[in-house]
C-alpha positions as CSV (number, residue, x, y, z in Angstrom):
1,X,62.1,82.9,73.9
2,X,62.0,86.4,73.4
3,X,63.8,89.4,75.3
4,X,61.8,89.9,78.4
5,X,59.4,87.1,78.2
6,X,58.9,85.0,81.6
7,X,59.7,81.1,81.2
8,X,56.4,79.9,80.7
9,X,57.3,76.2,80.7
10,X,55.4,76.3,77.5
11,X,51.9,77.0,78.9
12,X,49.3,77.6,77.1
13,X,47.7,81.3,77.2
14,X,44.0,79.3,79.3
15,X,46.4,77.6,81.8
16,X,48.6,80.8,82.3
17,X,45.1,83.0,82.9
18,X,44.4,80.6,85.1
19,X,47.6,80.7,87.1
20,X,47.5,84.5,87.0
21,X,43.3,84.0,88.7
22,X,44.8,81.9,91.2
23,X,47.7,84.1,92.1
24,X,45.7,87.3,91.9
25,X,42.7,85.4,94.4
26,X,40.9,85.1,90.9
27,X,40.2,88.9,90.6
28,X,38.2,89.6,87.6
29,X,40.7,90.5,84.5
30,X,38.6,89.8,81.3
31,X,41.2,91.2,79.1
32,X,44.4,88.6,80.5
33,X,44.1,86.3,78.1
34,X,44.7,89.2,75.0
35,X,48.1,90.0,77.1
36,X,49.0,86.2,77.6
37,X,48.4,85.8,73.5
38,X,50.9,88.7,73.2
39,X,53.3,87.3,75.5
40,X,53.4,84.7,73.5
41,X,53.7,86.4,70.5
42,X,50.4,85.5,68.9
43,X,49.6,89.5,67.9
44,X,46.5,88.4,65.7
45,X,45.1,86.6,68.6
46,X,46.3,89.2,71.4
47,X,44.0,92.2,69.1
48,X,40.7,89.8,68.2
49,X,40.6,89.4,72.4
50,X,41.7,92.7,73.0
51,X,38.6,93.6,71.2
52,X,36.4,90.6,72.0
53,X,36.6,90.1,75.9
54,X,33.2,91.0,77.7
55,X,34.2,94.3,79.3
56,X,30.2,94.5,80.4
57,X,31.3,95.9,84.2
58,X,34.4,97.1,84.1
59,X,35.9,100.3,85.1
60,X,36.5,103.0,82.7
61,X,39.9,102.7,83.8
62,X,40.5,99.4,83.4
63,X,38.8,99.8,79.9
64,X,40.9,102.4,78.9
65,X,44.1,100.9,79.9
66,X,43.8,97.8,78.2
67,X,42.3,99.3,75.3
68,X,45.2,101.5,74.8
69,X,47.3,98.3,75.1
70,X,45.6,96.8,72.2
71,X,46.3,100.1,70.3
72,X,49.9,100.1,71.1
73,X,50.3,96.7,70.5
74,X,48.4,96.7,67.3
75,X,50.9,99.9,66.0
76,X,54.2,97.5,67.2
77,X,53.2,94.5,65.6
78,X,50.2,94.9,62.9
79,X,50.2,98.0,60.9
80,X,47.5,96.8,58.5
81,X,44.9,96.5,61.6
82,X,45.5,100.2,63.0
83,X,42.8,101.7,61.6
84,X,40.2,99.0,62.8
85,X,41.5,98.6,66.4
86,X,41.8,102.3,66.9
87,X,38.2,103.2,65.3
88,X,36.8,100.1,67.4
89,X,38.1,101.9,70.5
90,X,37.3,105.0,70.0
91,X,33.9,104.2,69.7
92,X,33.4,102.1,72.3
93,X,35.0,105.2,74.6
94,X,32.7,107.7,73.1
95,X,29.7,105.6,73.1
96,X,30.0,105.0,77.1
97,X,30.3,108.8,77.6
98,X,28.0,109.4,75.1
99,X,25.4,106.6,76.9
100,X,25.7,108.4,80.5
101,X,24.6,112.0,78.9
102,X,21.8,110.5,77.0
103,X,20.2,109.4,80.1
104,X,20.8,112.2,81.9
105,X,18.8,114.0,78.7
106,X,16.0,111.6,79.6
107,X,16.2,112.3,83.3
108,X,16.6,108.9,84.0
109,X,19.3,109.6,86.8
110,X,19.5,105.8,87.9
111,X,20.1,104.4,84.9
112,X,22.8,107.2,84.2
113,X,24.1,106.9,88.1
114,X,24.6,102.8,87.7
115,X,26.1,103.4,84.1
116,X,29.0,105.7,85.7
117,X,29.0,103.6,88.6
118,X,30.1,100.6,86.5
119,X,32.1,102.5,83.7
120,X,33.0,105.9,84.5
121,X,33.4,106.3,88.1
122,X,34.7,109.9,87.4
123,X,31.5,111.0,86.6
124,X,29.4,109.5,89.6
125,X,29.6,113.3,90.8
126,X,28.6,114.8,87.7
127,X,25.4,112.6,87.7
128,X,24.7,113.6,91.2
129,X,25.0,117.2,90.3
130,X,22.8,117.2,87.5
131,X,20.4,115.1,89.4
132,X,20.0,117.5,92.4
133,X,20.4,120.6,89.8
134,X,16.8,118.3,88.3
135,X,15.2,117.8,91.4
136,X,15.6,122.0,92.3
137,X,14.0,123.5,89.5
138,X,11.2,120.5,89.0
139,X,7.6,121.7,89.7
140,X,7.1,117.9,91.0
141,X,7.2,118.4,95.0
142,X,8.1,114.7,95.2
143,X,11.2,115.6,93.2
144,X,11.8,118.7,95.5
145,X,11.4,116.6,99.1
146,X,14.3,114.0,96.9
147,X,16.9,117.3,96.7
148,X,16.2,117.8,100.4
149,X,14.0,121.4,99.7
150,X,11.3,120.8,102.4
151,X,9.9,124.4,102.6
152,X,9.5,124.2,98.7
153,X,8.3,120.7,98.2
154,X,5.5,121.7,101.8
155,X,4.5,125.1,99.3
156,X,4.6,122.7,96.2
157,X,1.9,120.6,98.0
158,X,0.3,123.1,99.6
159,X,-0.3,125.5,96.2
160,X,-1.3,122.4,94.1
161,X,-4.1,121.8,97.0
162,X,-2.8,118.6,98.3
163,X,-3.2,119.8,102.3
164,X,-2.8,116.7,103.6
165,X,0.5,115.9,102.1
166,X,1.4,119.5,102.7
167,X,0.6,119.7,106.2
168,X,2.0,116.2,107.4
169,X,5.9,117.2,106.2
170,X,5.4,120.4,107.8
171,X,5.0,118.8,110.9
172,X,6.9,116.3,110.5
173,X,9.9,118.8,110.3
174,X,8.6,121.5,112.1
175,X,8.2,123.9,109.9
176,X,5.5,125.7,111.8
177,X,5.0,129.0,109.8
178,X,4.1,126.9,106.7
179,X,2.1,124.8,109.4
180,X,0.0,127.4,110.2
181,X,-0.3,128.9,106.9
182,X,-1.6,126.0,104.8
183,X,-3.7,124.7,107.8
184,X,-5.9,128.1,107.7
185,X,-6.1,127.4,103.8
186,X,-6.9,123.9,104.4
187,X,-9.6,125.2,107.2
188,X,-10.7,127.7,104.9
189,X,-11.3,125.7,101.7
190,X,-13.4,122.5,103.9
191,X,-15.4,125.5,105.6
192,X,-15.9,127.7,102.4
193,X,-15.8,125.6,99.4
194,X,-17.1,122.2,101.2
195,X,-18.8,122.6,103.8
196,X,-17.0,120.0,106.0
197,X,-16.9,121.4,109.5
198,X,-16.1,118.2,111.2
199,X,-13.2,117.8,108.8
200,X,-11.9,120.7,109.3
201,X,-11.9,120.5,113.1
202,X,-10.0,117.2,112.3
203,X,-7.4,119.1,110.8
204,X,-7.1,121.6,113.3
205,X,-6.7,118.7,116.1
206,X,-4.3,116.8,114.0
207,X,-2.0,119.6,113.2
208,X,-2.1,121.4,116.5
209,X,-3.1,124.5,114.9
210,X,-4.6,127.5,117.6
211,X,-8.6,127.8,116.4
212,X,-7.2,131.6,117.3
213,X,-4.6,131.4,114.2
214,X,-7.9,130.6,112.0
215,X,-9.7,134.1,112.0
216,X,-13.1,134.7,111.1
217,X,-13.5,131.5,109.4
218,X,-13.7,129.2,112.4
219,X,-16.7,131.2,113.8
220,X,-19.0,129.8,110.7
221,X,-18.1,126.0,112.3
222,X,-21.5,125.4,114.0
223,X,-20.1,123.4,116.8
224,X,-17.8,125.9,117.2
């Protein structure tokens, strides 16, 4: 047995993984059989699972921990596989960095949000960032009310000429200036452009805007 090595009663590396699940209330560790094969001192077999196990969920972390393992083992023990283990890593790291900026290119946050979730919880933040930093400067009010800019995303509405989105977050937050402001356009466009008197009382009634606030324009509503 070599220096350092536990007593394994000459297990075999499933039945030790499986003693190490049981002891460790069977905690996901896909990459404890590549250690148990070193242990052992099966180096060949410790590298191929190094670089075989399904690391689909894991932790950057973890991945780059056990990764560097393989690399340190693979220096110790096989010389003539350095250059494949180490080019094999390195790609894998850079391709799951490289994946979570490609989607944030594509503005698909939740796809780039899950991805660092599961692989690179260090950038979780970074995603956020560059999400709200998205949802900020986009012309799409819907991606405005997401970032939490009501007064932009009730004048995003409201200068696109969709009142009735405009005017229900306005009142649903109280924003009474922009209230008032996009109900007399509102007003103004059914009285003006369409005709619509009884629509536009409507909109006074519903938005609790003073027929005062309205000017000139309320005194061409017939029933007025």
């Amino acid at each position: 047995m070599k220096t350092g090595d536990k007593d394994d009663g000459n297990k075999s590396p499933r039945a030790l993984i499986e003693e190490e699940e049981r002891t460790d209330n069977k905690v996901r560790d896909p990459a404890a059989a590549a250690r148990m094969f070193a242990q052992n001192g099966q180096y060949s077999k410790a590298i191929d699972s190094y670089l075989g196990f399904d690391w689909s969920g894991e932790s950057i972390e973890y991945l780059e921990t056990e990764w560097i393992n393989a690399v340190k083992l693979t220096a110790d023990h096989l010389q003539s596989r350095i250059v494949e283990v180490v080019n094999t890593i390195t790609r894998r790291l850079i391709d799951l960095k490289q994946a979570v900026g490609v989607y944030i290119k594509q503005k698909n946050f939740s796809e780039a949000l899950d991805l660092a979730k599961r692989k690179q919880p260090e950038l979780v933040s970074y995603v956020q960032e560059q999400h709200k930093k998205f949802l900020q400067t986009s012309q799409n009010p819907n991606d405005l009310y997401q970032a939490g800019n009501i007064a932009a995303t009730i004048e995003g509405f409201g200068d696109k000429g969709d009142y009735e989105k405009c005017l229900t977050i306005a009142l649903k937050h109280e924003i009474n200036d922009l209230l008032t402001k996009y109900s007399i356009q509102y007003v103004n466009s059914l009285v003006k452009e369409q005709h619509d008197y009884i629509k536009a009382i409507s909109v006074l009634e519903r938005f609790g805007v003073p027929i005062a606030s309205c000017g000139n324009v309320t005194k061409t509503i017939p029933v007025l």
